[in-house]
C-alpha positions in Angstrom: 0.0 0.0 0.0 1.3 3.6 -0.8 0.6 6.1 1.6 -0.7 9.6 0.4 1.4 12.1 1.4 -0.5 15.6 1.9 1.0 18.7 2.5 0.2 19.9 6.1 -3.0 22.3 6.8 -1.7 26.2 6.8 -1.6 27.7 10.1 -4.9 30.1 10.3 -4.6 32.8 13.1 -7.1 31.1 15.9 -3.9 28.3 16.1 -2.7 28.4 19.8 1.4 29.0 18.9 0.8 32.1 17.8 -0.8 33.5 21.1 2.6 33.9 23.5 4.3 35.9 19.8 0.8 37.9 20.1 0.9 38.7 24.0 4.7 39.6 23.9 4.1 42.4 20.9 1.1 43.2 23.4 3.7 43.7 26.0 5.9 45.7 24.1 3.9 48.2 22.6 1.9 49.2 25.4 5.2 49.9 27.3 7.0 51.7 24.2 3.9 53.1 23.1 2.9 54.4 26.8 6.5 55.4 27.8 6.5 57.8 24.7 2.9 59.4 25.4 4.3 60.0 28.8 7.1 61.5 27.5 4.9 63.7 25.0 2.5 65.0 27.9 5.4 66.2 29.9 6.2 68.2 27.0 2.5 69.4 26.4 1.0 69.9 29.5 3.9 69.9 31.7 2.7 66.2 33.7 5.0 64.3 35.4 7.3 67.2 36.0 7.9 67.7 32.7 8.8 71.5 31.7 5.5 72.2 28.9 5.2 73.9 25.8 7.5 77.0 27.7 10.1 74.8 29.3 10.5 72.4 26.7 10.6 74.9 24.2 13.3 77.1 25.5 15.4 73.7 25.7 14.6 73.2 22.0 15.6 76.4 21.1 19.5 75.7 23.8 19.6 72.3 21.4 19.7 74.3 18.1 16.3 74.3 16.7 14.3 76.9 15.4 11.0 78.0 17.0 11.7 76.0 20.1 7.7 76.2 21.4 6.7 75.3 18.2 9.3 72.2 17.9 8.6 71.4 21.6 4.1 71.1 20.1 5.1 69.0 17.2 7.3 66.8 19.5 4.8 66.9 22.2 2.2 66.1 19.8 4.5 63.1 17.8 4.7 61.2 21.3 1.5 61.4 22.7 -0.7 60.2 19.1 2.4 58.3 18.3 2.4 57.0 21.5 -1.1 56.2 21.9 -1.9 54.9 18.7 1.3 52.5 19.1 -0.1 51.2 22.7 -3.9 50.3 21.0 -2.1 48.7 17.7 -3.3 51.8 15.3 -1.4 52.1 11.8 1.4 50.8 14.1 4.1 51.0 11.3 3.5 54.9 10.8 2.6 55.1 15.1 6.1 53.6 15.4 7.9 55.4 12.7 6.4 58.5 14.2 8.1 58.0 17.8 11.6 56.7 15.5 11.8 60.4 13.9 11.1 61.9 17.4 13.7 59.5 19.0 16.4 60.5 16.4 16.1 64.0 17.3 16.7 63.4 20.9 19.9 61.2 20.1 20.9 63.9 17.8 21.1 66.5 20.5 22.6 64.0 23.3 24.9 62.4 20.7 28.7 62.7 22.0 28.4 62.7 25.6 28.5 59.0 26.6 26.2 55.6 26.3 24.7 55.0 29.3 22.3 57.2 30.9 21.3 59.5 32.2 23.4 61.4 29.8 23.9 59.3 27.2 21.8 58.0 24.8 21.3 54.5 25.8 18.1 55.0 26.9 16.4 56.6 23.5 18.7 54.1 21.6 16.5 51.2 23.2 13.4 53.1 22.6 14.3 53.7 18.8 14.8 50.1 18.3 12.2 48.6 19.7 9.7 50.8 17.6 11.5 50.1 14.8 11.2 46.3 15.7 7.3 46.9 15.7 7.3 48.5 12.4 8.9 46.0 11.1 6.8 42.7 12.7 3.7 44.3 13.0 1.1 44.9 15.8 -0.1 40.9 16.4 -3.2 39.8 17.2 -4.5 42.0 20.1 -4.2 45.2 18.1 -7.1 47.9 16.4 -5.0 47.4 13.1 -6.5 43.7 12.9 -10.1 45.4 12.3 -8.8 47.2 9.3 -8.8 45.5 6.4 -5.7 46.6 4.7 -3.8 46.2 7.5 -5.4 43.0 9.0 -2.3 41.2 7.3 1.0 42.7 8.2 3.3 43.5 5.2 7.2 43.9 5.9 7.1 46.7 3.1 4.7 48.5 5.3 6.9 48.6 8.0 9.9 49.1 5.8 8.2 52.0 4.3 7.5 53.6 7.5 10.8 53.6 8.5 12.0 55.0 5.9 9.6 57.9 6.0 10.8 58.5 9.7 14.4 58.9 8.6 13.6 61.4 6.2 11.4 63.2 8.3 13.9 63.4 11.0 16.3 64.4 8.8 14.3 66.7 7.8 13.8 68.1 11.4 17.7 68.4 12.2 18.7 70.2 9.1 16.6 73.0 10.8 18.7 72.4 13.7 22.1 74.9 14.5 
């Protein structure tokens, strides 16, 4: 007798090995994505003894950039959407490039001193990569981008894309810079 040989059943997404991959991208985007809003309502509002649009602005303006209150809105503004939308798993690539072209700004300006915080940029460095890391895999299963249909299926050239449009954008933002 000759046995039939069949090619195994594709995995759908209700199979039970992809829920720790799922959970863990849970994990890490609510901590990226929250650390980052966090970080962008300091600058807003001035929470968490953050300096607001005045403080942060006249520290934008001591790092070399133009229109310092202005900068320190658009950054606020970057983190806390960026932030927020990264944490929920909404149009994660671009919520994740978003907080990547923020991060490279704050490297920029600590760039030089030394690695390891608090001065040096060890700190945004880990930050940077692990948004880049999920613009590149994707949101997983517990995410809002899984009840859009274009993005139900994560594409590597979406997050590939994205991160390319943060590097422009942020070097966009420090050619501005003194």
């Amino acid at each position: 007798m000759t046995a039939m040989l069949t090619a195994p059943a594709p995995r759908t997404e209700t199979t039970a090995p992809t829920q720790p991959y799922d959970l863990g991208l849970l994990v890490l985007r609510s901590a990226v994505g929250l650390t980052m809003a966090a970080h962008g309502t300091q600058k807003l509002f001035g929470w968490f003894n953050g300096g607001g649009l005045t403080g942060t602005g006249k520290f934008f303006e001591m790092s070399g950039y133009p229109a310092g209150k202005a900068m320190a809105a658009v950054a606020g503004l970057t983190e806390t959407l960026g932030g927020l939308a990264l944490a929920i798993g909404l149009l994660t690539p671009l919520a994740a490039a978003a907080l990547v072209g923020t991060l490279l700004n704050a490297i920029a300006v600590k760039w030089g001193s030394t690695f390891f915080a608090p001065k040096g940029i060890e700190y945004e460095l880990i930050l940077t990569l692990a948004a880049t890391s999920l613009s590149l895999t994707g949101p997983g299963r517990y995410a809002v981008d899984r009840f859009i249909p274009t993005l139900r299926t994560h594409r590597l050239t979406f997050g590939l894309a994205a991160i390319a449009l943060a590097l422009v954008t942020a070097g966009a933002v420090l050619l501005v810079r003194n």
